[in-house]
PyMOL Python script that loads the backbone (N, CA, C, O; Angstrom):
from pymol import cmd

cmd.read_pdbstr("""\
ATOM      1  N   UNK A   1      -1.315   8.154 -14.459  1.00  0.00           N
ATOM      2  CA  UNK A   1      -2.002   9.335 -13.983  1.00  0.00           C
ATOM      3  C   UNK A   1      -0.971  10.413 -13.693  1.00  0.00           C
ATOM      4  O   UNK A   1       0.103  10.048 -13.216  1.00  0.00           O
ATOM      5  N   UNK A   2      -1.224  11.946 -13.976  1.00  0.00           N
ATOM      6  CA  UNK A   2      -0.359  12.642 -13.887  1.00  0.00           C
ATOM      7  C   UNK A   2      -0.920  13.605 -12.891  1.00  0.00           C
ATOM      8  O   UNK A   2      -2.010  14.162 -13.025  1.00  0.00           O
ATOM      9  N   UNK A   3      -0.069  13.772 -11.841  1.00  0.00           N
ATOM     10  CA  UNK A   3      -0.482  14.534 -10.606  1.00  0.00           C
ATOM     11  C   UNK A   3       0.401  15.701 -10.164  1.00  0.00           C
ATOM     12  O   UNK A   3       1.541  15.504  -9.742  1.00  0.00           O
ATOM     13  N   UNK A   4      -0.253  17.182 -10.287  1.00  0.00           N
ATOM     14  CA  UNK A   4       0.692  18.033  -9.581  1.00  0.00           C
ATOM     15  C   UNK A   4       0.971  17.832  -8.679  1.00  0.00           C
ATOM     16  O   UNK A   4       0.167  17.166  -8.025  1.00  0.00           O
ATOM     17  N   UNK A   5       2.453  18.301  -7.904  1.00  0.00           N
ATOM     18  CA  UNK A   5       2.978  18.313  -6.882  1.00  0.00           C
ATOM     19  C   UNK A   5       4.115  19.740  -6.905  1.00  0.00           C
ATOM     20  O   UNK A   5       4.970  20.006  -7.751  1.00  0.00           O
ATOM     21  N   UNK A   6       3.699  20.581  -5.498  1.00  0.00           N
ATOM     22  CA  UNK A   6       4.464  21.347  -5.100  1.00  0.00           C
ATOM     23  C   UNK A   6       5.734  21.014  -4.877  1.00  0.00           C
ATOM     24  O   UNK A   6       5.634  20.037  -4.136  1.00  0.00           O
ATOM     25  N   UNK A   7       7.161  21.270  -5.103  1.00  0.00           N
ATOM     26  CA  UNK A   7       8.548  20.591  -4.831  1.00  0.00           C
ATOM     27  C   UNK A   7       9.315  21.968  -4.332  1.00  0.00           C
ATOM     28  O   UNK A   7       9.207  22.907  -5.120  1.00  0.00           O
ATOM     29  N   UNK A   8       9.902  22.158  -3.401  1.00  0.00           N
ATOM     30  CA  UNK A   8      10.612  23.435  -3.081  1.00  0.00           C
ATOM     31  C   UNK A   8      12.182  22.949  -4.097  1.00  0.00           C
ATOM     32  O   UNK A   8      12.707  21.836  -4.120  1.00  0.00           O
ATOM     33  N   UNK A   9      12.485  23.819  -4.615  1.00  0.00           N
ATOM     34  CA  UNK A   9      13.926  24.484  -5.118  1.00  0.00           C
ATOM     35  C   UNK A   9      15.292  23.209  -4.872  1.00  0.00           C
ATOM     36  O   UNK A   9      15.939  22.515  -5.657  1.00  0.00           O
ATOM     37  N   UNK A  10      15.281  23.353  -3.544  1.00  0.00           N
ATOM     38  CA  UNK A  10      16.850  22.802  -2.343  1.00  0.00           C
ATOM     39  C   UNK A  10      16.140  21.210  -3.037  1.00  0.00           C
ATOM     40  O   UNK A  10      17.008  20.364  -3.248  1.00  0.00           O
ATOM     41  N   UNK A  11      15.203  20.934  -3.261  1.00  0.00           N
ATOM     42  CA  UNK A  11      14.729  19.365  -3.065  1.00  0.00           C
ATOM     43  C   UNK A  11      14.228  18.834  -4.997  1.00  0.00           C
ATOM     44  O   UNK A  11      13.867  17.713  -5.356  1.00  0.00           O
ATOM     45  N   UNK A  12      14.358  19.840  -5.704  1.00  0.00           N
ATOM     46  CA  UNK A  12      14.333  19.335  -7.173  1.00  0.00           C
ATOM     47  C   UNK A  12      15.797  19.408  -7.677  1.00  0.00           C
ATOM     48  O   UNK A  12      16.280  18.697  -8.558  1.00  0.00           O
ATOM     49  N   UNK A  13      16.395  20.335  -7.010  1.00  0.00           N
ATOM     50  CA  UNK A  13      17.765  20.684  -7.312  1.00  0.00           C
ATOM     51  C   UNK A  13      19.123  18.774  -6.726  1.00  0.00           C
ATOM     52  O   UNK A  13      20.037  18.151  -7.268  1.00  0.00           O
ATOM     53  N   UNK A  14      18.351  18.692  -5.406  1.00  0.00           N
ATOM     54  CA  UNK A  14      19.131  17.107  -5.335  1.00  0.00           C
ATOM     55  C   UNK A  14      18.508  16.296  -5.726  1.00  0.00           C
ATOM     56  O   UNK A  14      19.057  15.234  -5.432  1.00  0.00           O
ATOM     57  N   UNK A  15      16.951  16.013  -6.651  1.00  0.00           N
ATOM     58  CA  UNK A  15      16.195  15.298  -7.125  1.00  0.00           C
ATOM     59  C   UNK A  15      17.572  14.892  -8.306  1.00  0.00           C
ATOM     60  O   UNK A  15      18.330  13.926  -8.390  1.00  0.00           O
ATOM     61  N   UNK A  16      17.393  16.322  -9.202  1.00  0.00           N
ATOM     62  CA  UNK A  16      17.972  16.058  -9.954  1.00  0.00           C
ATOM     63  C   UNK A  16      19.483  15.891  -9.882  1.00  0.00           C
ATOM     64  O   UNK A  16      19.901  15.433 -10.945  1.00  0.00           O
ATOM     65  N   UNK A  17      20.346  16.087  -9.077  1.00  0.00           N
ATOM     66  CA  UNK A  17      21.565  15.570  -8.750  1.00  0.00           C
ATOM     67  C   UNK A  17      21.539  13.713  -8.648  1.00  0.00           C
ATOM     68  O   UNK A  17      22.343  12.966  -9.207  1.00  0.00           O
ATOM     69  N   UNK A  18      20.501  13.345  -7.865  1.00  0.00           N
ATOM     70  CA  UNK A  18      20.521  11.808  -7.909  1.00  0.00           C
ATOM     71  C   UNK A  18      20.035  11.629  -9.092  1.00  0.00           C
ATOM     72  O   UNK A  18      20.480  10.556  -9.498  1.00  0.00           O
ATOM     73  N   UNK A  19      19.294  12.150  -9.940  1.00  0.00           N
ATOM     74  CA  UNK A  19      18.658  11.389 -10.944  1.00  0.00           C
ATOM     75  C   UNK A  19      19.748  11.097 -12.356  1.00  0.00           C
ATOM     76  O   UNK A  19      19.811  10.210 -13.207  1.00  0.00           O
ATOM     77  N   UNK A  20      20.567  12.419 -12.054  1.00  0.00           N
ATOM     78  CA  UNK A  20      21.674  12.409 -13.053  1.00  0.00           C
ATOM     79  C   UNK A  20      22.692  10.865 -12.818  1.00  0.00           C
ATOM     80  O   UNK A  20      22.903  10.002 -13.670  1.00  0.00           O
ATOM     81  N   UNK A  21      23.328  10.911 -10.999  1.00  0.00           N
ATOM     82  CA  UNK A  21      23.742  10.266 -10.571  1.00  0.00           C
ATOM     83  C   UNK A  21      23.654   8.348 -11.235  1.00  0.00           C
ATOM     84  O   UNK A  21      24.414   7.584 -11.829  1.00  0.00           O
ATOM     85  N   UNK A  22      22.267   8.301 -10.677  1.00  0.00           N
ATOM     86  CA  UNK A  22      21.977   7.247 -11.106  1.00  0.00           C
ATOM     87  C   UNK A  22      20.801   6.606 -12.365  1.00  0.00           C
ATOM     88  O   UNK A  22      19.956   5.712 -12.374  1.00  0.00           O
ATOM     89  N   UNK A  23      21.505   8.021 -13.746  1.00  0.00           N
ATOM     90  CA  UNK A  23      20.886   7.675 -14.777  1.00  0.00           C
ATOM     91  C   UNK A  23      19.617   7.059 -15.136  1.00  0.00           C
ATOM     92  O   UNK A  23      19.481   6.073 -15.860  1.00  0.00           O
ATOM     93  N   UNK A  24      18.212   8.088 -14.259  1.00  0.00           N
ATOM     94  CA  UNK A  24      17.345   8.359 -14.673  1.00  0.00           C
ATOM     95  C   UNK A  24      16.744   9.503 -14.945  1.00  0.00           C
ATOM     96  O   UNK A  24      17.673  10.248 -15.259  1.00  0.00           O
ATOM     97  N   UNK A  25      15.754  10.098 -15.016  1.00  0.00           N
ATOM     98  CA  UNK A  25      14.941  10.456 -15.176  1.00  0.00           C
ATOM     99  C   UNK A  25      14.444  11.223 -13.968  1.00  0.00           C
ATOM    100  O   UNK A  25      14.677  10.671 -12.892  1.00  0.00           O
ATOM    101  N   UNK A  26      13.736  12.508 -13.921  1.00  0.00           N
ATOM    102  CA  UNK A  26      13.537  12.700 -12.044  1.00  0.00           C
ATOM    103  C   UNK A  26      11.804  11.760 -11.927  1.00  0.00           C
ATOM    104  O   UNK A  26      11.429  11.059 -10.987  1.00  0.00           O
ATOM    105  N   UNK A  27      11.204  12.014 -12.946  1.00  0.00           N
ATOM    106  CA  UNK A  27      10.011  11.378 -12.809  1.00  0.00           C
ATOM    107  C   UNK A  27      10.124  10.088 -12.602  1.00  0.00           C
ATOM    108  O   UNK A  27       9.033   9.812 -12.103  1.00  0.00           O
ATOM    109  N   UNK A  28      10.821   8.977 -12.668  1.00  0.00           N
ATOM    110  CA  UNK A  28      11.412   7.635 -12.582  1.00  0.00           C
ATOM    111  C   UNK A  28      11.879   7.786 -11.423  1.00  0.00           C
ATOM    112  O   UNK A  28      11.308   7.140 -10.544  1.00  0.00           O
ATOM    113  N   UNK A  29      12.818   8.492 -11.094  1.00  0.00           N
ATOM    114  CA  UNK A  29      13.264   8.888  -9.478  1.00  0.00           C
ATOM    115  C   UNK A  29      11.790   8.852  -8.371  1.00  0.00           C
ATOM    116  O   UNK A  29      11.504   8.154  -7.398  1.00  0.00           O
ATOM    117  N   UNK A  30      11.033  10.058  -9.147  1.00  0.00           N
ATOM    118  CA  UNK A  30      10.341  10.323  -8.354  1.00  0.00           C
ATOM    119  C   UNK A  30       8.960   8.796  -7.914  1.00  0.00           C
ATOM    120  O   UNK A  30       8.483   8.436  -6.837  1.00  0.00           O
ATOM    121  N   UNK A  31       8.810   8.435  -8.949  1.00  0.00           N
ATOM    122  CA  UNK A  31       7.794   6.938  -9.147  1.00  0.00           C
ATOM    123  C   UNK A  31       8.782   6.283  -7.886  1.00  0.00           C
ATOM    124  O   UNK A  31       8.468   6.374  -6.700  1.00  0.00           O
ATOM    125  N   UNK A  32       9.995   5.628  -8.362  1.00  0.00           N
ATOM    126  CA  UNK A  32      10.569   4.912  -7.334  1.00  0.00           C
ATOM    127  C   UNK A  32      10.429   5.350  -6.386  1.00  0.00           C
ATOM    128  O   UNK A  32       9.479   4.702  -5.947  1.00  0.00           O
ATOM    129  N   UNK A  33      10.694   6.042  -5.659  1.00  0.00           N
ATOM    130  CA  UNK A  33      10.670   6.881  -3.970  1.00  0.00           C
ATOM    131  C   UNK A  33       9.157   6.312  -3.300  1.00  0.00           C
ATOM    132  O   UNK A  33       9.044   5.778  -2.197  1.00  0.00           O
ATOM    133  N   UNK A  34       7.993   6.594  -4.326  1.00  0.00           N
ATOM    134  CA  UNK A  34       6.902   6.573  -3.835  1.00  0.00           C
ATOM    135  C   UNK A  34       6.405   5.088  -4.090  1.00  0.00           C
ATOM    136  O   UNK A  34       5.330   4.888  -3.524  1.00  0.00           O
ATOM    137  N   UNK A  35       6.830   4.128  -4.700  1.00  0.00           N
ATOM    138  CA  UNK A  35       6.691   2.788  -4.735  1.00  0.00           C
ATOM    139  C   UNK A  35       7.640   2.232  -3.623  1.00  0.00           C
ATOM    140  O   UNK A  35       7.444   1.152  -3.065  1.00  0.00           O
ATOM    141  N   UNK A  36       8.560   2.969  -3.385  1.00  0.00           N
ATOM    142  CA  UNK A  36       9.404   2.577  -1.638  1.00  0.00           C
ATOM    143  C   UNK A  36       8.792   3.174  -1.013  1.00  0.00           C
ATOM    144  O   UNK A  36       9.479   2.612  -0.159  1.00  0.00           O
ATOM    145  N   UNK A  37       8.277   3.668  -0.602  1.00  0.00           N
ATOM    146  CA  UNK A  37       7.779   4.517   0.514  1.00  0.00           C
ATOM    147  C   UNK A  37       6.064   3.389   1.191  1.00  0.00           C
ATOM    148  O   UNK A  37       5.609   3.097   2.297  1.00  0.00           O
ATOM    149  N   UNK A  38       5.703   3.140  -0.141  1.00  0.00           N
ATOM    150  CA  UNK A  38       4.187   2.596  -0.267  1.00  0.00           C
ATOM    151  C   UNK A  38       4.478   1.298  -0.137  1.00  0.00           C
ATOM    152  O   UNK A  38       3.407   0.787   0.191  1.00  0.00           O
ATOM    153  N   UNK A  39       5.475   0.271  -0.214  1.00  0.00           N
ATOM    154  CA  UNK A  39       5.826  -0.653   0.055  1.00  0.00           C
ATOM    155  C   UNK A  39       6.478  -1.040   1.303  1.00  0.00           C
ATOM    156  O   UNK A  39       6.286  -2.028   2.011  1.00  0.00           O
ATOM    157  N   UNK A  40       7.401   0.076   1.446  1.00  0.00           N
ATOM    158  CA  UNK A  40       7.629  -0.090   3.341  1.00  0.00           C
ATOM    159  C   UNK A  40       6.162   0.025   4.373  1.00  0.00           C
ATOM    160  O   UNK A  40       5.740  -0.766   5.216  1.00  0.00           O
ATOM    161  N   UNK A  41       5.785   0.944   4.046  1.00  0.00           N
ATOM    162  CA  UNK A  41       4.659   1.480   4.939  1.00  0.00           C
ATOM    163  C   UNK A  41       3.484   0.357   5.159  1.00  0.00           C
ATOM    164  O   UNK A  41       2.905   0.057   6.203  1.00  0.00           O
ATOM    165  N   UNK A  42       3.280  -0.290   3.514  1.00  0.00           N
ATOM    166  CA  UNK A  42       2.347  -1.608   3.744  1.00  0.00           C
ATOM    167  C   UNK A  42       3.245  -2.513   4.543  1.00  0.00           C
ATOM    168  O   UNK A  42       2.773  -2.918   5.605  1.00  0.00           O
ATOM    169  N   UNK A  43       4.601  -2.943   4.176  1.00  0.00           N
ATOM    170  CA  UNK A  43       4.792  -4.052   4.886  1.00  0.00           C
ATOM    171  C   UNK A  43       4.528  -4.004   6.718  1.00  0.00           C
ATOM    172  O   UNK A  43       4.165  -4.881   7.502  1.00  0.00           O
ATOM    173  N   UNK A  44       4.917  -2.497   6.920  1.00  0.00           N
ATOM    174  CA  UNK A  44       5.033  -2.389   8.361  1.00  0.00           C
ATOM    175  C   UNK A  44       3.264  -2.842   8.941  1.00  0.00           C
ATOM    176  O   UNK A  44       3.124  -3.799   9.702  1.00  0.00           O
ATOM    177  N   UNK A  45       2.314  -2.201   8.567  1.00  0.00           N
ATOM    178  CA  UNK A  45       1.399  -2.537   9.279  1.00  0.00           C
ATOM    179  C   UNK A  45       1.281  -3.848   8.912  1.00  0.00           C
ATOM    180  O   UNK A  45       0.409  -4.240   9.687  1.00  0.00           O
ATOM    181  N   UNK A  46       1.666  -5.003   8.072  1.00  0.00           N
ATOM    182  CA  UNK A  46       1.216  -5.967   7.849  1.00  0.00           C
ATOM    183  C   UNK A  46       1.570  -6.819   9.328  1.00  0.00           C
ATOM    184  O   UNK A  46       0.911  -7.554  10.065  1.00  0.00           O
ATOM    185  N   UNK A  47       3.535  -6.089   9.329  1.00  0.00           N
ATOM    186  CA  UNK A  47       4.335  -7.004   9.849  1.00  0.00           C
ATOM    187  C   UNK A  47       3.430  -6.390  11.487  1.00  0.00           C
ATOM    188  O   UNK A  47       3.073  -7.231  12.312  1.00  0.00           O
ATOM    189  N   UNK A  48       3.296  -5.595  11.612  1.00  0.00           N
ATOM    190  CA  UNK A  48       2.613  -5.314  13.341  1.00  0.00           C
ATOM    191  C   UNK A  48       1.165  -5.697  13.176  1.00  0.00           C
ATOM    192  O   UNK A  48       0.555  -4.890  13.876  1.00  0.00           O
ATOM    193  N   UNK A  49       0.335  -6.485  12.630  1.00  0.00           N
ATOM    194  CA  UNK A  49      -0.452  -7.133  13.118  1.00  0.00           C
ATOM    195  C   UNK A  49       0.069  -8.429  12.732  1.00  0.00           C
ATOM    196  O   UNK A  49      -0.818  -9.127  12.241  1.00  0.00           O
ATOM    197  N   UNK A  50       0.922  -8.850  12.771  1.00  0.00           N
ATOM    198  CA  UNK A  50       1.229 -10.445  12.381  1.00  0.00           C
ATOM    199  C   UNK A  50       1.526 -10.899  13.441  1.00  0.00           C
ATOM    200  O   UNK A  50       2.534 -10.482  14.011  1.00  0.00           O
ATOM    201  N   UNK A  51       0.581 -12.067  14.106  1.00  0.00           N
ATOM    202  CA  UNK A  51       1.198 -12.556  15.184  1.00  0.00           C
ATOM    203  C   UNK A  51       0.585 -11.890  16.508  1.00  0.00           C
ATOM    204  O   UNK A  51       1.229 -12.008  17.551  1.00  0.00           O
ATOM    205  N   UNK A  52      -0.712 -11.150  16.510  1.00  0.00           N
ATOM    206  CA  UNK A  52      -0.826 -10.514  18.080  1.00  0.00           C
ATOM    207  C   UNK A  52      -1.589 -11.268  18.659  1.00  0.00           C
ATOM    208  O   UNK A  52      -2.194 -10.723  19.583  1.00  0.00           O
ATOM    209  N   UNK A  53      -1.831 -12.398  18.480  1.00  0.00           N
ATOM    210  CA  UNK A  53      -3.035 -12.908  19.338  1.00  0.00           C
ATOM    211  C   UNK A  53      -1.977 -14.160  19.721  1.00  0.00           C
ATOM    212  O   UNK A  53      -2.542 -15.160  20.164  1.00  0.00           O
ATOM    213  N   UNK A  54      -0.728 -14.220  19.624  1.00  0.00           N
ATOM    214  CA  UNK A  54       0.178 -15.630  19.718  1.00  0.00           C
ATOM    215  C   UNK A  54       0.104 -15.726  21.055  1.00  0.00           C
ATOM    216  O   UNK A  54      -0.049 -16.866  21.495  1.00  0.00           O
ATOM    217  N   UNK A  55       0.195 -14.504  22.111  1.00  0.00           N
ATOM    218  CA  UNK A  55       0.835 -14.530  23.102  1.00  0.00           C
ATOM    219  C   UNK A  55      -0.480 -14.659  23.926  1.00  0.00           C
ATOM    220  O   UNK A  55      -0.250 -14.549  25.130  1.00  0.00           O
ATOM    221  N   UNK A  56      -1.171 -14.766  23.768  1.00  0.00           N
ATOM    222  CA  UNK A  56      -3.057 -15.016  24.438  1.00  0.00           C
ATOM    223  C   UNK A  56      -2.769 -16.386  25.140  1.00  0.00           C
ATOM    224  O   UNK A  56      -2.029 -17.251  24.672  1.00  0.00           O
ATOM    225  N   UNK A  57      -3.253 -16.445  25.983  1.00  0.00           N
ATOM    226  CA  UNK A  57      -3.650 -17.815  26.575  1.00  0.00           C
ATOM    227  C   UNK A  57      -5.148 -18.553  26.025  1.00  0.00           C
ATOM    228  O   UNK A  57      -5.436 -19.704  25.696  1.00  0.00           O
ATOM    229  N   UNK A  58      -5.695 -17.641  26.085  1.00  0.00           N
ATOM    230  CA  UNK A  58      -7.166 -17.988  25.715  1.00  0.00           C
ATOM    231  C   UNK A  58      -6.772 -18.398  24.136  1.00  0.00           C
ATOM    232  O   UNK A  58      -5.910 -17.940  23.386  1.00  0.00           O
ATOM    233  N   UNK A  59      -8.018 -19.720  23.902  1.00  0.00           N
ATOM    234  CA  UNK A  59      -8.061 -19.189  22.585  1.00  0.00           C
ATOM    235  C   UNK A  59      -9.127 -18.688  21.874  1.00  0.00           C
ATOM    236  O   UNK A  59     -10.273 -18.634  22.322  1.00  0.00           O
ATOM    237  N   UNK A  60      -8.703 -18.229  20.511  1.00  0.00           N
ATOM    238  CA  UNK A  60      -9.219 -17.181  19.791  1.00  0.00           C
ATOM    239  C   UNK A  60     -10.883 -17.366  19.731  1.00  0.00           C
ATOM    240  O   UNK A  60     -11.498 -16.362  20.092  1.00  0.00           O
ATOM    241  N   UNK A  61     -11.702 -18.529  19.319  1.00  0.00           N
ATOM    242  CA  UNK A  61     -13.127 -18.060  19.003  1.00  0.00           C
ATOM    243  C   UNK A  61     -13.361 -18.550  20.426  1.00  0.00           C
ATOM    244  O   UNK A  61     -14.558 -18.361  20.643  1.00  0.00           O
ATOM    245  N   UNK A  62     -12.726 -19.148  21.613  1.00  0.00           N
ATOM    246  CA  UNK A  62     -13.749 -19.065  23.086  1.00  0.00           C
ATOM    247  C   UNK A  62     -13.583 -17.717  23.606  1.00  0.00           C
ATOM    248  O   UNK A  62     -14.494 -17.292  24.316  1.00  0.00           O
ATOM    249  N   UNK A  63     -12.206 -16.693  23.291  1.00  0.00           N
ATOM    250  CA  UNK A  63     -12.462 -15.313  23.388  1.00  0.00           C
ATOM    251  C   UNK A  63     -13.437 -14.714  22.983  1.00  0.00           C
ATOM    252  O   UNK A  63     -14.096 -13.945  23.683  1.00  0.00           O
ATOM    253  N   UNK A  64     -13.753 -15.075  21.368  1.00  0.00           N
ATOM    254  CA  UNK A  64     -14.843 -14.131  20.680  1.00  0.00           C
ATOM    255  C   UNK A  64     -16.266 -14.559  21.313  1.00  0.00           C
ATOM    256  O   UNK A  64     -17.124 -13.703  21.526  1.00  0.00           O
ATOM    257  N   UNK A  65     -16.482 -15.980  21.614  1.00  0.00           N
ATOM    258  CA  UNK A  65     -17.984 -16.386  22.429  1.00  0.00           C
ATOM    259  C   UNK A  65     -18.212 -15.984  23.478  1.00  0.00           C
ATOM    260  O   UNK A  65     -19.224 -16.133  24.165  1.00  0.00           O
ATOM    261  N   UNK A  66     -16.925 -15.232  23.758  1.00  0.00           N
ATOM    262  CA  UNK A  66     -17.167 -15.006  25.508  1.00  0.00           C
ATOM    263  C   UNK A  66     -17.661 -13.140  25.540  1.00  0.00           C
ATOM    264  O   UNK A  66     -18.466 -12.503  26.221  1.00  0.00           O
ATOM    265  N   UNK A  67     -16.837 -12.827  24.591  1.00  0.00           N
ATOM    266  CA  UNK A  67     -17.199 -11.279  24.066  1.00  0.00           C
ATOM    267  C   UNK A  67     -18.609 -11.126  23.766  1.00  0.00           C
ATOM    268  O   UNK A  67     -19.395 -10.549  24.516  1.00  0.00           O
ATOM    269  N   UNK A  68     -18.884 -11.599  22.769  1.00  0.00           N
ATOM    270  CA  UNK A  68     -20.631 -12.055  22.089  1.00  0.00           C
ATOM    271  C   UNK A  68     -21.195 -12.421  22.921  1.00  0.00           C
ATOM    272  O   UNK A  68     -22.351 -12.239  22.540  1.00  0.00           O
ATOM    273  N   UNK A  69     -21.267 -13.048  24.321  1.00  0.00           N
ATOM    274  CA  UNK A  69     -22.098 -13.486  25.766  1.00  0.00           C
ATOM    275  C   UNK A  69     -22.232 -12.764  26.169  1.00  0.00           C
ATOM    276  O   UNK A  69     -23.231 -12.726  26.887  1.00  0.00           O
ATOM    277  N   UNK A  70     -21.229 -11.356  26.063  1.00  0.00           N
ATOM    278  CA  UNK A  70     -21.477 -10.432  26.675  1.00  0.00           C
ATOM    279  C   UNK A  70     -22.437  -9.096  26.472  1.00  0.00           C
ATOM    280  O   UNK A  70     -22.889  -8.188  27.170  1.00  0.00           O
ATOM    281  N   UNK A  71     -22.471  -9.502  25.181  1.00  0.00           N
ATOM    282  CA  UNK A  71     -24.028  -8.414  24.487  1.00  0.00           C
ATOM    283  C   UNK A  71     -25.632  -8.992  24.874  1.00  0.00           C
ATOM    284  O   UNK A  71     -26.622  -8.375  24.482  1.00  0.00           O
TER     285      UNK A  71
END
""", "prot")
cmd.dss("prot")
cmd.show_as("cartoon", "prot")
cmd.util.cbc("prot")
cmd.orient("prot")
């Protein structure tokens, strides 16, 4: 899919300084950045809900029966 994007001057100008750098392409540059970007960002919310209910005393479905008792 091909998508416009606004790029100011100062920021295509070191696009293309790295892209020369490390012998690609700026569109290849630019794909990578946003496949890092979209891959950090998933891992983070994965990694901050992993694990929040560890530190509960209660456990998990006599919490939820006790919630649901309460409707």
């Amino acid at each position: 899919m091909r998508t416009l994007v606004d790029i100011g001057d100062p920021e295509v100008k070191a696009l293309d300084r790295l892209a020369q750098r490390e012998k690609m392409s700026r569109a290849a540059l630019i794909r990578k950045a946003i496949d890092d970007f979209l891959a950090r960002n998933n891992a983070d919310s994965e990694a901050e809900a992993f694990g929040l209910w560890g530190d509960r005393k209660i456990d998990g479905l006599a919490y939820q029966e006790n919630m649901r008792g309460e409707w």
